[in-house]
Structure formats: C-alpha cells, structure tokens
N, C-alpha and C positions, 0 to 999 in steps of 0.2 A: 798265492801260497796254498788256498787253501782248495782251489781247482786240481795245477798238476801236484799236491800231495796225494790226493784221491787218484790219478790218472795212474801216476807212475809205480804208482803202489798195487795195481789191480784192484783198485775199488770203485765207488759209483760218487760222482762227485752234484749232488743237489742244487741247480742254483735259482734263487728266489728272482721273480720279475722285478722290474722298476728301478727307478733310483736309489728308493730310499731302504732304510730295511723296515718292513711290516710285522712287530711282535707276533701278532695273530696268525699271519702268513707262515712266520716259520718255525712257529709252535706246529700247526696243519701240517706242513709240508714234512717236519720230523718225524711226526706220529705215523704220518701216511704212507713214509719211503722209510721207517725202521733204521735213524741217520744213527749211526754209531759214535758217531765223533761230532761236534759240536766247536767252530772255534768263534769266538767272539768280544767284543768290544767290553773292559769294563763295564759302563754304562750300559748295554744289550744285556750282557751277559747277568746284572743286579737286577733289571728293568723282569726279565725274565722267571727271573727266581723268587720276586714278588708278585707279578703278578700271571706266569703262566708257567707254573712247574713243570705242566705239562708235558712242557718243549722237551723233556728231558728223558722223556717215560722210556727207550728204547738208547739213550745216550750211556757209552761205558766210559770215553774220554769228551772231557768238558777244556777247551783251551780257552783263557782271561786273559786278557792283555791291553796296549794302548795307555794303558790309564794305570795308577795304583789300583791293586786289587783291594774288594771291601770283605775283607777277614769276618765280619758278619754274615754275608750273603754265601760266602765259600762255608763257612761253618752251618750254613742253616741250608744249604743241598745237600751236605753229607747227611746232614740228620734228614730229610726227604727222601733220600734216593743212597744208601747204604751201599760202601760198594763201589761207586762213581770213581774216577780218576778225575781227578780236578788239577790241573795244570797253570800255573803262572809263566806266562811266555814277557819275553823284553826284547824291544829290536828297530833301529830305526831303519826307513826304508835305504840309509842306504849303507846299510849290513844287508840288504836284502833279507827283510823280515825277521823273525826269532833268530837271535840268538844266545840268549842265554833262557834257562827254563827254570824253574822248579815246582816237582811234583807236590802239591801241598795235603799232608798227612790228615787223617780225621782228627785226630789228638791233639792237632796243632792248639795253641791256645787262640781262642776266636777272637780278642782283641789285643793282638799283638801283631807289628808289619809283616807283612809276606814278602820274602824274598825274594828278589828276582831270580836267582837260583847262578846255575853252574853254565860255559861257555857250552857251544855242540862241539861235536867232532870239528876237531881243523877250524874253529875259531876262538879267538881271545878276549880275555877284557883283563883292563888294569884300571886301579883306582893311584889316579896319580896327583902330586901335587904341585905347585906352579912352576914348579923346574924340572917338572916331568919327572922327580923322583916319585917310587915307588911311597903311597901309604902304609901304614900297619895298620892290622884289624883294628879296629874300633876306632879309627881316624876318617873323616869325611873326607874327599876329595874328589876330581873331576873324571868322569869313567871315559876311559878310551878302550876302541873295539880294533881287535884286526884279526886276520885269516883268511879262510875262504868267502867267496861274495862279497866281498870288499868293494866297493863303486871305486873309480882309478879317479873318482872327482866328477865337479859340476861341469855339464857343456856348456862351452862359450865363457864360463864364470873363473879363468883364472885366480882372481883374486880371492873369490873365495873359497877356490879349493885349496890356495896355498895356508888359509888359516883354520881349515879344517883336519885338509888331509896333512899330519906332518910325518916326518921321518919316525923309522920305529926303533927304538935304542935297545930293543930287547930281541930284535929277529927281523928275518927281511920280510920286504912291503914298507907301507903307511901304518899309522894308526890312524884312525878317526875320531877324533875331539865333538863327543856328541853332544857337548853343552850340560850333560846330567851329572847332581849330584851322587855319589854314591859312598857304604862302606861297606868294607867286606866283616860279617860276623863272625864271630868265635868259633864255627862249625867250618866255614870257611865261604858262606854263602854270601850271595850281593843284595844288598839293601837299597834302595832307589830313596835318595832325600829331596829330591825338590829341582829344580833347577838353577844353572848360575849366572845364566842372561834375563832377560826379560821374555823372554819367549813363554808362553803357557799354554795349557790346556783346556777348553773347553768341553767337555763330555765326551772326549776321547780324541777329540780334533788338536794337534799342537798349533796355537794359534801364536801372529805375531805382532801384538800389536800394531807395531811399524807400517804394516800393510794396509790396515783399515783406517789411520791417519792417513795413509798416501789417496787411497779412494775418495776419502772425505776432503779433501784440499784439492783435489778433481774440481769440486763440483764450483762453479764460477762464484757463488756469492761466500763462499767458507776463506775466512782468512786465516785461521787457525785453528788447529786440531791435537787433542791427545787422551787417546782411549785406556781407560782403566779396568780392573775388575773390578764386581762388586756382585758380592752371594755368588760367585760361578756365574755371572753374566760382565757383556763387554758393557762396557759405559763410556759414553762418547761427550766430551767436551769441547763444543766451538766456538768459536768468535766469526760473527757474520760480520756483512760492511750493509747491510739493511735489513727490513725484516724479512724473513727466510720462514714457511710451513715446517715444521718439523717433518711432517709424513714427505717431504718434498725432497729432503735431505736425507730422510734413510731409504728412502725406492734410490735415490742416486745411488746411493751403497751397495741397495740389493741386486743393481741393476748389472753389478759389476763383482762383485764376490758371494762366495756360496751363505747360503745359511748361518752357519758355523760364527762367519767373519760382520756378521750384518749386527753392530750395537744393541742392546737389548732399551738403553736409554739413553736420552741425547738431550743433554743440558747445552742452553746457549749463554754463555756468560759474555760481558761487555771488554772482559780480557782475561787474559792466564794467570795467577798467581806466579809469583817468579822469587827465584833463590836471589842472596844476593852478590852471587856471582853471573845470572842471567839466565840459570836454567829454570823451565820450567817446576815450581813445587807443587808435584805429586801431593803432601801429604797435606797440604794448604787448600783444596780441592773439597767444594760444598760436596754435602751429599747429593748423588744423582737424581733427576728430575725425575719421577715415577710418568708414565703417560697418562694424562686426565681422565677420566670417564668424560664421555661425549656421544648422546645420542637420546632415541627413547626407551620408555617401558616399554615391557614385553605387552602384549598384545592377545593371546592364546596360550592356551596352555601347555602346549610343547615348546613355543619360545621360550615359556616361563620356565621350564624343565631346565632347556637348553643352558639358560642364562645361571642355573644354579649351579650346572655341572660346571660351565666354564670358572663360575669364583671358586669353586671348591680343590679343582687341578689346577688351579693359577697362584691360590691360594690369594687372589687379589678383595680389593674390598669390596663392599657390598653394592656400593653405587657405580657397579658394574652397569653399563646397559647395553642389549641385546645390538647396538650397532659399534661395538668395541673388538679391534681386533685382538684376534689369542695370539697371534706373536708381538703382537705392537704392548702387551701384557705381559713378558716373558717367558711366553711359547717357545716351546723347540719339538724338534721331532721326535722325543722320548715321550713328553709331557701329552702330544698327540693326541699318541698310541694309548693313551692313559687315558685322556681323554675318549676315544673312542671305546675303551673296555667299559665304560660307566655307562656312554649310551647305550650299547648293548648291553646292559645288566640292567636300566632303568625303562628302556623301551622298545626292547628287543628287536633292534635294528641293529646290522652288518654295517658299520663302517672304514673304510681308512684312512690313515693317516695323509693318504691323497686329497681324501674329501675334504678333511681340516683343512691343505693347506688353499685348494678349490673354491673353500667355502668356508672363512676364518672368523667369522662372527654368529653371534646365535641366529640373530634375524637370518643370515642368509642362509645356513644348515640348517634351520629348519625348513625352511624355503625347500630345500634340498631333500629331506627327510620324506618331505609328503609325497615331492615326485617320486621317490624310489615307493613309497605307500601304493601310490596311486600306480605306478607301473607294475606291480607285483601283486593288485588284487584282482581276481579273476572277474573279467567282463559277466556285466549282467544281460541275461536275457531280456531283449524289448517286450515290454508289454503289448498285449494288442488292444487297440484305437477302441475306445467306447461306443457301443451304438446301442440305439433301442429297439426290443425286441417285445415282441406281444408273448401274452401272460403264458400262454398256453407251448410256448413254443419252447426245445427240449434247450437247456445249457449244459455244453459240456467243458470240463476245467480244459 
C-alpha cells in the first residue's frame, strides 16, 4: 500500500532495508529524504512519538493503524508538531488494506476511543448482528466489509471462505465477516470493540493462538498445549511425557513461526486444568512461569552497564545476569529498539535492533560492543624498536 500509493500518485516512495523496522533508521531516512507522509503500525507509530519525534519533522500526514490507536500518543504529536494530519486507517488484508479512515482532529478529547472512521470510495462496512440484521448506533455488533478489493476468498480453503465470505443482503458481491467487534457512534463513525473469536493481537501482529499450540504439539515430547495472553504477551502451557529444557521447546517454536508467534513464557504443568464438561479451563490456569535468571555477574564495566540497561527496558528483576536472554525476558522488537536508544544515550554507541536479536544477552553485546570499539578506533602508529645510543649522538623525535 504504502509503495504503489507513492508510485501511482507521482511521488517518491522511501523504503527502509531489512526485515525488521529500525526506529532509528526511519527517523534518519525521513529526515534525510523530506518523507511527507508517514504510514505506520500502532506500536511504530507510539514507539516513535515517544521516543523519536524526530521521525516526524518534515511529515504533513501521519497514517496509524493495525492496532487501536493510543489517543495519548495522537494527542501528544499534535501538540509536537501543530498542523500534522494524523489519520486512523482500519483494514484487513483482505479488503486489501485501509478501508475505512478517520481523520483525527486536534481537539479531539485525548482520552476518549478513536474511531475507526468512514468506508473509502466504493467500499462498505456494516455492523451487523447474528442474523446479519443491521445494528443501531450505540449497539455493538460484528463488522462486515464489502466493495471494491474485496478478496473472492481463501486459495485452496473452500471451507473457509464459505464462513467468511458470505452472501451480501444489502447489494451485490460478498461481505466479509472480519471477526471484529464494532459500533457505529452518534456522528455516525465506527468504533472498533475488541474482538469476537479468539484471535488477538500482539503489537500489531493478529495472532492466533490455535497456530502456536499446533507448532508446540509438533515438537515429539509436547503432549499437550494451550497458549494464553498475559500483559500483551503469548503464554504457553504444556504437558510433556519427560523432562523437556524449556529453551529446547521454545527454539522448536521459533524454529517454525515468526517472532510475533514465539511464547514469551512456557509453563510445564503435569496436566490441563479441565471444565466439567472436558474442555480445557482457561481461567483455572496458574500464573505463567517468568524465565529464571541463570548465569554470572557481570565482569567489567560495560557488561555491568549492559546488564542495567537490559533490567530497566525489561523492566525484569534485579537478579538479572549478564548470560540472560532479552527475548527469553519478554523482549520483542519494539523493546529493542528501546533498548538500543539507551545504549546510545549511555555509551555512545550506534546500535540495531539486528545486534540485539545477533547478540541477545549483556555478556555477548558487550562482547559485541568492543569489537565495533575496537573496529572504529584509528590504528596506532608502531613505535620504533629501542636501542642505545652514545651520549653525544643527536636524537631526533
């Protein structure tokens, strides 16, 4: 979208290297190439506004989207940068990205929901309820999109496109059943409530449970699996048939889903709590096992640095030590990027969120650190070789 919007519009369309997005990178790269328009992830898009306003200095439209917007962080760029158009987009991919919008006013009250806003040209949305009758405002119901870019359905997935894509009783095509809560308000705008599967979101990713128990019942010694949230992280609970490493059990995960999908903690319990009609009891479920601290002290005094930065972005405990992994601690790749703005503010080192995930412990970043030190400080001139010379004889430096 946010390529050919640039393309087909006669503009210049920026795009940042790597996989991942690098805060720092496209704070630089806006500043440097004068980017008028800005579209971004919830999460980027707060992550941004706290810690590199920066990104924004030549921006006149700012696009938020993927996630609820945070009514604080919209309210504290207007008052930054006066003037901004700040846009809440909604759209899943397969309405083929945005389509409904709303422009969000400076006046808006800064803690009250931002609406998802209004359909584009030539596309729909209804908030309907479980007989596909039409809602009234102020009534919650399930949002169905249709129009233009419409997907004709899943390849290969008959099944379930026939419980997505259904007949549209209001005009021809499908609707699309996108799982989301929604109501439309008073003015006549859309409100986004939550969702009404299990399906969720992670930092801007729709994650689905379902999928990270299917990876984890993969792995041979896992006999049962069922992942929870807990604080905005996945929580995995297993039953093994012996003893099982936990680090052994979540590389299996990682080894097979992205980032996003990989548990943040992995409780092993001797069985599932269970209802008593035989489903698993979610709410009967201990609290999540935190990962143990394991390893030594720090060593030098940039480990020691190292090792304070990481409790402090982790917000983990103190008996942190320098051989503790930051995602095996509930790292992600926002948390990073966070991480790296502190080492550059504490020891004026460039790093990325590449490094972190390269070099995910203090002992090894620092490790790390010195080589880029040591690569970066200009060769010394050899000295020349001692010898002795009689008293009388000239020395020149």
């Amino acid at each position: 979208l946010e390529f050919w919007g640039a393309l087909l519009h006669g503009g210049t369309s920026v795009l940042q290297p790597g996989q991942r997005p690098e805060p720092v990178l496209i704070s630089e790269l806006s500043r440097r190439h004068g980017v008028t328009m800005l579209q971004l992830s919830a999460s980027l898009f707060n992550f941004l506004v706290d810690e590199h306003p920066e990104a924004f200095s030549t921006v006149t439209v700012a696009f938020t989207g993927g996630e609820a917007a945070s009514p604080a962080h919209v309210h504290k760029l207007h008052r930054l940068k006066p003037g901004i158009e700040i846009v809440n987009g909604y759209g899943p991919a397969e309405s083929m990205g945005f389509t409904t919008t709303h422009p969000i006013a400076p006046g808006d009250e800064p803690h009250s929901l931002v609406p998802i806003g209004n359909p584009l040209v030539n596309k729909g949305s209804y908030v309907l309820d479980a007989r596909l009758n039409l809602c009234p405002p102020g009534v919650t119901g399930e949002l169905y999109l249709a129009g233009e870019g419409l997907a004709h359905g899943y390849l290969g997935r008959p099944d379930l496109t026939a419980t997505r894509f259904v007949p549209n009783p209001f005009g021809p095509g499908r609707l699309y059943r996108t799982g989301d809560l929604a109501r439309f308000d008073r003015d006549g705008h859309l409100l986004y409530e939550g969702r009404v599967d299990d399906q969720i979101k992670i930092r801007g990713f729709r994650v689905e449970p379902g999928e990270t128990e299917a990876a984890l019942l993969t792995h041979p010694r896992v006999t049962q699996a069922v992942v929870t949230v807990h604080h905005d992280r996945l929580a995995a609970y297993v039953v093994t048939d012996g003893d099982t490493p936990p680090e052994e059990v979540r590389g299996h995960v990682a080894d097979r889903l992205p980032e996003h999908l990989v548990p943040t903690h992995l409780t092993f319990l001797e069985r599932l709590p269970l209802t008593p009609n035989g489903k698993i009891d979610k709410r009967a479920l201990p609290e999540p096992a935190v990962a143990a601290a394991s390893g030594r002290a720090p060593r030098t005094p940039l480990e020691e640095t190292l090792l304070a930065l990481f409790v402090r972005v982790l917000d983990a405990p103190a008996d942190l030590t320098v051989d503790d992994d930051f995602f095996h601690h509930g790292g992600h790749s926002l948390l990073g990027a966070r991480l790296t703005n502190h080492i550059a503010g504490a020891l004026d080192v460039r790093l990325t969120v590449r490094d972190v995930f390269q070099h995910p412990t203090p002992a090894r970043l620092a490790a790390h650190v010195e080589a880029l030190k040591t690569a970066a400080a200009p060769a010394k001139k050899a000295r020349p070789a001692l010898r002795r010379r009689t008293e009388t004889e000239r020395i020149s430096s």
